[in-house]
C-alpha positions in Angstrom: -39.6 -41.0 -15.2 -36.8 -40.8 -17.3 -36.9 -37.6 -18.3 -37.5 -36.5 -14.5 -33.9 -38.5 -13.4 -32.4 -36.4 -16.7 -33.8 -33.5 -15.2 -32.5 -34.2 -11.8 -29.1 -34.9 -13.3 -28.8 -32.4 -15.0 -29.7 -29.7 -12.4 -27.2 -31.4 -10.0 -24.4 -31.2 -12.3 -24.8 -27.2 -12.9 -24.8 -27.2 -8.9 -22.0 -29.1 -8.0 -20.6 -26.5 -11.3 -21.8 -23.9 -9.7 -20.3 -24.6 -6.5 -16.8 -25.2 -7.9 -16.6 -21.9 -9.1 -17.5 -20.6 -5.8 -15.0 -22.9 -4.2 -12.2 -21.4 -6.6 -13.3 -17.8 -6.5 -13.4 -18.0 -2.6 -9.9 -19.7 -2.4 -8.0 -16.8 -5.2 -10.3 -14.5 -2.8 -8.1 -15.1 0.3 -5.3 -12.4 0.6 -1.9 -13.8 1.8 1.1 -11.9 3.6 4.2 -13.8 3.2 7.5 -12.7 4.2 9.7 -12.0 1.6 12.2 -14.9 2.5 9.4 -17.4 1.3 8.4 -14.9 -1.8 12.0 -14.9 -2.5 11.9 -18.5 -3.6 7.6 -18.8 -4.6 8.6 -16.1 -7.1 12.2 -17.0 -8.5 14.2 -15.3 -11.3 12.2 -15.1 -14.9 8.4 -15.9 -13.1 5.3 -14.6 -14.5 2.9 -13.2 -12.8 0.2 -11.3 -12.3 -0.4 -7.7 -11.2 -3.6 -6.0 -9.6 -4.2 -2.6 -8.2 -5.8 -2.5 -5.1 -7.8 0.8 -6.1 -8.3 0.6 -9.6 -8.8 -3.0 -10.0 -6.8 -2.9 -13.2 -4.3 -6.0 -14.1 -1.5 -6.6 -15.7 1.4 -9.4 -16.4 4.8 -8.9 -15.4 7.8 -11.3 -15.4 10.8 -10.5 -12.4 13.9 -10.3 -13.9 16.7 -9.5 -10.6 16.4 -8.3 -7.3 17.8 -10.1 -4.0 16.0 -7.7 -1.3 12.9 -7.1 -3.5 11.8 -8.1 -6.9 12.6 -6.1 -10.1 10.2 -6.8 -12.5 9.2 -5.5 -16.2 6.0 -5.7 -17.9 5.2 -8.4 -20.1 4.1 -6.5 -22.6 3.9 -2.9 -24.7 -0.3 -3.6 -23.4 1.0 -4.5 -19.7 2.9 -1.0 -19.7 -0.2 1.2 -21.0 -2.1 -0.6 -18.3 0.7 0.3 -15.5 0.9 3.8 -17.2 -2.9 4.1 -16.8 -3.1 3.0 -12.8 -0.4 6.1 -12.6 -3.1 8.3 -14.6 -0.2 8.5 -17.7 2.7 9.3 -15.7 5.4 7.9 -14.4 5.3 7.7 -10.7 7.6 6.9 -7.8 4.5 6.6 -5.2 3.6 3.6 -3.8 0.5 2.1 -4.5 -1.1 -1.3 -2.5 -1.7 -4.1 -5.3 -2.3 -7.9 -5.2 0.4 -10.7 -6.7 -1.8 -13.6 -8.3 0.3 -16.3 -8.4 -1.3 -20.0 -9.2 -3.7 -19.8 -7.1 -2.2 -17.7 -4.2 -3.1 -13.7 -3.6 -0.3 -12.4 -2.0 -0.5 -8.5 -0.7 2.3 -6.3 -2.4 3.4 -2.8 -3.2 4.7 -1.6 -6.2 6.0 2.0 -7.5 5.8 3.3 -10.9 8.9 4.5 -12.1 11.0 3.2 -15.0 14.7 3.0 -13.9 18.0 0.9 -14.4 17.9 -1.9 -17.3 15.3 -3.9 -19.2 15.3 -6.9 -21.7 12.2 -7.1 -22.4 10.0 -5.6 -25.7 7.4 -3.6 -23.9 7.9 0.1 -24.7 8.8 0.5 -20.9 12.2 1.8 -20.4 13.7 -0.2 -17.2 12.3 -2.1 -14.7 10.3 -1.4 -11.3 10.2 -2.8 -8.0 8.0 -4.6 -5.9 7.8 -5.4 -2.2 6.5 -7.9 0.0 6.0 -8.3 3.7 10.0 -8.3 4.7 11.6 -6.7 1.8 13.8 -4.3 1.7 15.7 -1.5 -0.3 18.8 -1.3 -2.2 20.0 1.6 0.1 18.6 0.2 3.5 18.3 -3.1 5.9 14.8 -2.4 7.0 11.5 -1.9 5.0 10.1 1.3 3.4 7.3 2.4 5.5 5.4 3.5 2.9 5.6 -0.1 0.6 4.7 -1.5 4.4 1.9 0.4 4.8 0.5 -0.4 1.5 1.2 -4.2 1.9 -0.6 -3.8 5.4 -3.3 -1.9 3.4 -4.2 -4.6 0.5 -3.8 -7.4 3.2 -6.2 -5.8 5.3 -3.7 -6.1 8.2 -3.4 -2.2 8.6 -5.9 -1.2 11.3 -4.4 -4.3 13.4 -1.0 -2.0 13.1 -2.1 0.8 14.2 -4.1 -0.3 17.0 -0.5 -1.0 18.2 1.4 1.9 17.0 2.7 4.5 19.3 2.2 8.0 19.0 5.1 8.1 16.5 4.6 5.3 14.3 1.2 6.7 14.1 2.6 10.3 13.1 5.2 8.8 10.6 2.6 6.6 9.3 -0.1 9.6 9.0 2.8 11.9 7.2 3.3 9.1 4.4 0.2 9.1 3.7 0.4 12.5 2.3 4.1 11.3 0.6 1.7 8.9 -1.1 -1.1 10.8 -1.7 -3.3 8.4 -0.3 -6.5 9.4 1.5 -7.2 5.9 2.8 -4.1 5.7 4.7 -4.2 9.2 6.1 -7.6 9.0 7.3 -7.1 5.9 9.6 -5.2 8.0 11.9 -7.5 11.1 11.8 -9.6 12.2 14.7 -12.7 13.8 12.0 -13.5 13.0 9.1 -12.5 15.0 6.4 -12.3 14.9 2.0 -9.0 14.5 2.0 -8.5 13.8 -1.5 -8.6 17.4 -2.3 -5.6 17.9 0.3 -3.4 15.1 -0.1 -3.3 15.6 -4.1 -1.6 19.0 -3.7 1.2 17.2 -1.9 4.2 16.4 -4.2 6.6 15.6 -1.6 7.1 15.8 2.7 9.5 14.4 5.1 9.7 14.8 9.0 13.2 16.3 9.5 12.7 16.5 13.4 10.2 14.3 15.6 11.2 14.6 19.4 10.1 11.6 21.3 9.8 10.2 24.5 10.3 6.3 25.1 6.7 4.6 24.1 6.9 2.8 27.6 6.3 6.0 29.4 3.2 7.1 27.4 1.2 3.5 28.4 -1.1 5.6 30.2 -1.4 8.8 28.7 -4.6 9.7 26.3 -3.3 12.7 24.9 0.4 14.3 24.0 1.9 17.0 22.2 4.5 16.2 19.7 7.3 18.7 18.6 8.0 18.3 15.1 9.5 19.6 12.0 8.1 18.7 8.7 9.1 19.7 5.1 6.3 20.3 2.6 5.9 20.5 -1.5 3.0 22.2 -2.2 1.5 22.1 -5.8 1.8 25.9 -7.0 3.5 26.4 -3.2 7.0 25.5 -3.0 8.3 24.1 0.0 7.1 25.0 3.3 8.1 24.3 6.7 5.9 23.2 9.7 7.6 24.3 13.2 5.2 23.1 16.2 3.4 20.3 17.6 1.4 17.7 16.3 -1.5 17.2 19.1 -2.2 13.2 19.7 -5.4 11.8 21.0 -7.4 8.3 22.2 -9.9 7.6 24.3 -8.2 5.4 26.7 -5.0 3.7 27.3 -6.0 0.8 24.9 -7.5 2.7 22.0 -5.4 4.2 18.9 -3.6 7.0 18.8 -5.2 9.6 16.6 -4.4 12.9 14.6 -5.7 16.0 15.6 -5.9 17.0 12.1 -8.6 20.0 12.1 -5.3 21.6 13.9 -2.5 19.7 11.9 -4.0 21.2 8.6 -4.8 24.8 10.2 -1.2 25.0 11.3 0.2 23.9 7.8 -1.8 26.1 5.9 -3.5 23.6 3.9 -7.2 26.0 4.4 
């Protein structure tokens, strides 16, 4: 009898153990968006924190040492920078990329370049700092956020499709073009009408920005399923050089409350990326 009640114990405590892992992995599981404002202050001057990179799943430590509109942090360590260096595959990058903050035990959805630049304190072989954004943050240079940090907070906080849903045509146009800025197939493919490997495409894209995007007010479009976008858009082409894109980008959905979408078998024809 005893030994059955030891046995009984026993197997209850490695369940109620069992169970409080799950409890804790399922609470750090949760993915938080917070606005900057209350960041700001969960995250003050000289924190530590954790890093995690959305697509890689690779982590590292950093400590935030300034910003006011978004936080400029530093690796912890000369380890912390070969990780960061590694997520960038070894260089030095000013795309965008969608990670995870771990905090305690909050997940909050971030964005982070990786690009060395301005001052550092610490000892970790990484020459500057780099900047992170939240939900609300903004640049040095601007009062509203970068749209390709918000898409990649929207991204890792699984708040992006809900965004789109609700984007006009040209939010949806701007959003689908910085996708290519950051090389990022997840992003552009969202707002594509087929399906295509777009790794391949968006990884000869070093740089492009819309210079002209005509536009009628969103209000008058309510009932429209398809339109025809004049635009302008500047290209860097790997091995290329810069080209320019003088036309239209054609916009589709299947009704008035269904997202906009990219005609991109045309979009790519047109730009010469076949």
């Amino acid at each position: 009898m005893k030994k059955a009640v030891c046995c009984f114990l026993i197997f209850m405590q490695i369940l109620l153990n069992g169970y409080g892992v799950n409890a804790a992995n399922k609470n750090m599981g949760k993915i938080e968006m917070p606005e900057w404002n209350t960041v700001n202050h969960l995250l003050p001057k000289y924190s530590k924190f954790t890093v995690e990179d959305m697509e890689t799943g690779e982590k590292f430590k950093v400590q935030r040492r300034a910003g006011s509109h978004h936080a400029d942090v530093q690796p912890l360590t000369s380890k912390d920078t070969k990780i960061l260096k590694k997520i960038y595959g070894g260089k030095w990058s000013w795309k965008r990329r969608a990670i995870y903050v771990i905090h305690k035990n909050k997940r909050i959805a971030a964005s982070m370049h990786g690009m060395p630049h301005g001052a550092g304190a610490l000892q970790n072989n990484f020459p500057g700092h780099f900047c992170i954004h939240f939900y609300g943050s903004t640049t040095h240079r601007t009062n509203s956020m970068d749209l390709s940090h918000m898409l990649m907070i929207l991204k890792a906080s699984g708040a992006l499709n809900d965004y789109l849903a609700k984007a006009d045509p040209y939010q949806v146009i701007n959003s689908y073009i910085a996708g290519f800025k950051q090389q990022d197939s997840a992003i552009v493919s969202k707002m594509s009408l087929q399906k295509i490997k777009w790794s391949p495409i968006v990884n000869k894209v070093e740089n492009v920005g819309i210079s002209r995007l005509e536009q009628l007010p969103p209000e008058d479009l309510t009932e429209e399923i398809s339109l025809d976008v004049p635009a302008e858009i500047d290209w860097y082409i790997k091995g290329v050089g810069r080209q320019t894109f003088r036309g239209e980008i054609h916009m589709i959905r299947f009704s008035p409350v269904d997202a906009w979408k990219v005609d991109s078998k045309k979009f790519l024809e047109e730009n010469h990326f076949n």
